[in-house]
C-alpha angles and dihedrals in degrees: 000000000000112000129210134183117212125187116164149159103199110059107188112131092008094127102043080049098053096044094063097052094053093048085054095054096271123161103203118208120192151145151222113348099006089052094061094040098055090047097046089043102032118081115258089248092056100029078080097082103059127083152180121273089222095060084060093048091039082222130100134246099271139201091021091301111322097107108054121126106012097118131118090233077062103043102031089059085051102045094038116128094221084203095053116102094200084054105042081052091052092058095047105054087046095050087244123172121216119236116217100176131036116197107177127152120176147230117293089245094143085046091047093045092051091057100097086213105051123111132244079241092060103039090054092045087063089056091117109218112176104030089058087055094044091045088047090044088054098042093048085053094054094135089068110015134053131230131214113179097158129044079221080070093054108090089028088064091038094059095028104102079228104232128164093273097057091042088051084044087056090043088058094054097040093056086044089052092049092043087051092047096039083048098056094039080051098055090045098063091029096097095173096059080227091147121037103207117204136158122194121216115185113230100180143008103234124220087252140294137280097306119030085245090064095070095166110083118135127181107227132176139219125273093332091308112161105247107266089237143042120241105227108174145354126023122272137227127211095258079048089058099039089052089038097061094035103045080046094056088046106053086036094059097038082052087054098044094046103022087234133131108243127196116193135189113218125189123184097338098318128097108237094202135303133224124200129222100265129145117280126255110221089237078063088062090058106040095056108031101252137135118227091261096080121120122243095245087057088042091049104048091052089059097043086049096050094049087087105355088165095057091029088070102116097010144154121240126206120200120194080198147070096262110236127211091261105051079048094063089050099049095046097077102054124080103256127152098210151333132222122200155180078240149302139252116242091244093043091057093048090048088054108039085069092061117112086007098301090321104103109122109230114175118186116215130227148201084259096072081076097037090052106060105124124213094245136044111213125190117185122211125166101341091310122091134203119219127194138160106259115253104267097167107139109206108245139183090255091067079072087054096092106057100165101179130079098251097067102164106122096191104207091240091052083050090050091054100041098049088052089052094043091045082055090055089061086060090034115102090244132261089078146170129175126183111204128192136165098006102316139083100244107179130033128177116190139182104010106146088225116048093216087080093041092061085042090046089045093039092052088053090047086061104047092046078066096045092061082059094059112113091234087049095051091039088058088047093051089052090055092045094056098047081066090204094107126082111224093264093053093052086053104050079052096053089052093047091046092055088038083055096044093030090125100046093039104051088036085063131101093249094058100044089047095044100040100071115084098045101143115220132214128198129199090206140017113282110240100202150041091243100076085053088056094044095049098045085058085065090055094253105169095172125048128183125191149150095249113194093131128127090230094059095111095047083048099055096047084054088058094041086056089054098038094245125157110222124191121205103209090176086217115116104213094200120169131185 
């Protein structure tokens, strides 16, 4: 007869478990809970091969439980070379049984800790003792004795043939189970935050890094934390991941700030714009060939994708809702890398997976994105790593509280448009400037080491977001369209040449001097001149809001108010790195 000793917490698939090993001639020792469990679920036939762990050891369960299994009769048939002479000897003459098969789960500490209301008491009470030492005996003993740490593990070991390989394959992930749980155990007493524990899993071997040459990338996750998404489709690549989980953060705030649905294009880690899900103007139906029939996620998309079609091309999209067959169709003919969601119709997954021949990445969030957010942030360079709390900040109505300037009227709707585009700048490589308008944000400029060309490089894409607006620019559109000889992209590298080509004639015409004027601006950071007012007031920006904090804040009100500007101080930095 074989013999195993089982002592578990987490019960699933214990009977089906059970029931195997006695089927295949095992003998099945265990205590306390599982004990009771095994007699109350097993058949009475079957029930009689399983035994207390006491009546091995000859000596009783002590101190209400926590001294259970800590006896030689315990670990020496654990530990025990079966090929060794000396051992075999040593269990002989002590009347020693040998143990072929492990199954231990432990205590929920990390479950009882995250409860706000538990106790110290009863934090320290689910410190497992004895589980983590049989698990260690067995995985040291790999060679002899299998190890089951997980029910997932149950019917793979059932149906493994169990050779040395396998056994030092669930060694591996036993003394990775105890390190996770002893870590844990470990930051939770640990007040002074001396000692940040972490332990990386890799989830996933990504397609390479950020340049093809560097071909090991791997996507890891957090002190055995589950990935808060579900690869669907394609293969990614690590600039994939880094725009899929930020473009992801950013479309699901600004949902549950709005209440919105939010729909973002993200190219190599920078939002080129958002659009959220309000209702259309008519002008909307025209511009971009659609009858009124049209959902709001399709609507929506097309907005978010013309906000900067140039620097869109090969993008990733974030949807902060199910995509729909609709907004499918109209997502399949642009050049896009990838798409994370809330989910897919049946019919909408189908429609995407066949983008760039299968490869098209598609990710499905999920309610983990919120559950997994660590207390630390930690970046490694060169051996060193920083180590920072994540921003948090939540944008409130009392951001609008501090409104220095003369002009002091905050419209909702101007709210509205000022809060999306200052939620982007916290997913936005700082400096950075982003002009927002209708419900969208419709400019960004990101990562200029001075904020004065930000607000130029934000304030340029602004107006041509107008120009393409422009009846003659929309008249030559039209004429490409209809020629039907153009993909999409093309079309649109032809529209930006045509207004290059015309720039002089087009901003000096009436459309563009009475549209311009009501953009709303957002800043990462305080402005710390005059010359960013002046510049944006050239591209027609009415409503600023910023952290403030300079020395220069007085100079730069002054600066609105001559304008006529209204400037609101939120007193919250957005910086993003």
């Amino acid at each position: 007869m074989l013999n195993a000793i089982i002592s578990v917490y987490n019960k699933d698939g214990l009977i089906e478990l059970a029931n195997n090993l006695i089927d295949n001639k095992y003998f099945i020792w265990s205590s306390g809970g599982t004990y009771r469990y095994l007699q109350k679920y097993l058949s009475s036939f079957r029930s009689k091969n399983v035994f207390k762990v006491q009546d091995l050891t000859k000596f009783p369960e002590i101190l209400n439980g926590r001294v259970k299994t800590l006896h030689p009769c315990v670990y020496g048939g654990i530990l025990a070379d079966h090929d060794n002479m000396t051992h075999k000897i040593d269990l002989e003459s002590h009347g020693l049984k040998c143990f072929d098969l492990v199954v231990v789960n432990l205590y929920p500490f990390s479950e009882v800790v995250k409860n706000p209301t538990h106790t110290e008491a009863q934090a320290i009470e689910n410190i497992d003792i004895g589980g983590v030492s049989l698990i260690r005996a067995a995985a040291k003993n790999y060679k002899c004795v299998n190890v089951l740490t997980n029910p997932n593990q149950y019917n793979e070991w059932i149906n493994s043939s169990s050779n040395i390989f396998y056994r030092k394959q669930l060694a591996k992930k036993a003394f990775h189970y105890i390190a996770d749980y002893d870590i844990k155990i470990a930051d939770y007493l640990d007040d002074d935050d001396e000692i940040i524990y972490r332990i990386y899993k890799t989830q996933k071997n990504l397609k390479y890094g950020l340049n093809p040459n560097q071909k090991i990338a791997k996507l890891a996750s957090i002190n055995d934390s589950n990935l808060p998404f579900t690869i669907l489709n394609g293969n990614p690549g690590y600039i994939n991941m880094i725009d899929a989980i930020q473009s992801w953060k950013l479309v699901s705030e600004i949902q549950d700030v709005t209440g919105l649905l939010a729909i973002s294009s993200f190219k190599h880690t920078t939002p080129t714009g958002v659009a959220l899900g309000i209702p259309p103007s008519t002008e909307e139906y025209e511009y971009f060939g659609v009858d009124k029939t049209i959902g709001i996620p399709a609507l929506t998309f097309l907005r978010a994708r013309d906000i900067d079609p140039l620097s869109s091309f090969g993008d990733f999209l974030a949807c902060s809702c199910v995509v729909n067959l609709e907004l499918a169709k109209k997502i399949k003919p642009f050049v896009s890398d990838g798409i994370i969601a809330k989910g897919y119709e049946k019919g909408a997954l189908e429609l995407l997976e066949k983008k760039k021949g299968g490869k098209y990445i598609i990710l499905e969030s999920n309610k983990l994105f919120k559950d997994n957010i660590e207390r630390y942030e930690c970046r490694e360079y060169s051996g060193l790593t920083l180590i920072e709390e994540p921003n948090n900040a939540i944008i409130k109505d009392d951001w609008f509280n501090n409104v220095p300037t003369s002009k002091k009227e905050v419209s909702s709707i101007t709210k509205h448009n000022l809060i999306i585009a200052n939620i982007l700048l916290k997913y936005t490589p700082s400096n950075s400037i982003a002009y927002s308008h209708l419900g969208r944000v419709v400019a960004v400029g990101a990562g200029q080491q001075n904020r004065v060309d930000c607000v130029k490089l934000a304030g340029n894409k602004w107006i041509n977001w107008l120009l393409r607006r422009h009846p003659n620019v929309l008249k030559y559109r039209k004429e490409l369209e209809n020629k039907k000889c153009h993909k999409k992209q093309e079309i649109i590298n032809k529209v930006y040449e045509f207004i290059s080509e015309n720039w002089e004639e087009l901003i000096n015409d009436e459309y563009l001097i009475k549209n311009k004027d009501g953009v709303c601006l957002a800043s990462d950071g305080f402005f710390p001149f005059q010359d960013n007012i002046e510049v944006a007031n050239e591209y027609g920006v009415k409503y600023i809001i910023q952290p403030g904090g300079s020395i220069a804040d007085s100079s730069v009100v002054e600066s609105c108010d001559s304008f006529g500007i209204t400037m609101v101080m939120s007193g919250h930095r957005m910086f993003y790195h």
